[in-house]
C-alpha positions in Angstrom: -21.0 3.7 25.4 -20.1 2.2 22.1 -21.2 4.3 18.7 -21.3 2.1 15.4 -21.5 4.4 12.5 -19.8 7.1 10.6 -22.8 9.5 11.0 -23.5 9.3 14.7 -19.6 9.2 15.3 -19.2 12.5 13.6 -21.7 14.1 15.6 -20.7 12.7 18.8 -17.1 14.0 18.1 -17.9 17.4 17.2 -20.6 17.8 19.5 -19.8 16.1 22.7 -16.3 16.3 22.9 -16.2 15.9 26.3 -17.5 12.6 26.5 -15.4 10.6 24.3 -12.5 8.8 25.6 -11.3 6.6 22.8 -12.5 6.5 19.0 -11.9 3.1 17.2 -11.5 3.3 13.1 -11.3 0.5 11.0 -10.5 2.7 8.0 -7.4 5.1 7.5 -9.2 8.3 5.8 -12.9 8.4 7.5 -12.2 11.0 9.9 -12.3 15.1 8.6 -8.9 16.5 8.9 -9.8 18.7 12.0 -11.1 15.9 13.6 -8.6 13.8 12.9 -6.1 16.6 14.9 -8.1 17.1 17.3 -8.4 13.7 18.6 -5.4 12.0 17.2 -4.4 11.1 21.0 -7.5 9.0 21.1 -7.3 6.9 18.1 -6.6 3.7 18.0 -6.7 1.9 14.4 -8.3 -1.7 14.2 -8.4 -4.6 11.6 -10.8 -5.4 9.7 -11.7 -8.6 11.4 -11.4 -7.3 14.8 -14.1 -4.1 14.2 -16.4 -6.7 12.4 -16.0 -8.7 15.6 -16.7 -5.6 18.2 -19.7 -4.8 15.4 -21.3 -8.2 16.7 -22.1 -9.5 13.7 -20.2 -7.6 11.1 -21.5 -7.5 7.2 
């Protein structure tokens, strides 16, 4: 499943931990420091471009 949106991310990751195999960011700085460490072996950072282009449709 893909999750678009800082909000529903957040809760996915500290809720259902479990269930998330990789987190894309398009932004350096979004993610809560704990978060960030818990996870860090899942994160793969994106351009811009490239997240407006998995967004389908972008802004």
């Amino acid at each position: 499943m893909i999750i678009y949106g800082k909000q529903v991310c957040l809760y996915a990751l500290e809720h259902h931990p479990e269930a998330i195999r990789t987190v894309y960011v398009a932004k350096k700085g979004i993610l809560p420091q704990p978060l960030f460490h818990q996870f860090h072996d899942k994160i793969k950072f994106l351009e811009e471009k490239w997240a407006q282009s998995l967004s389908k449709g972008g802004n």
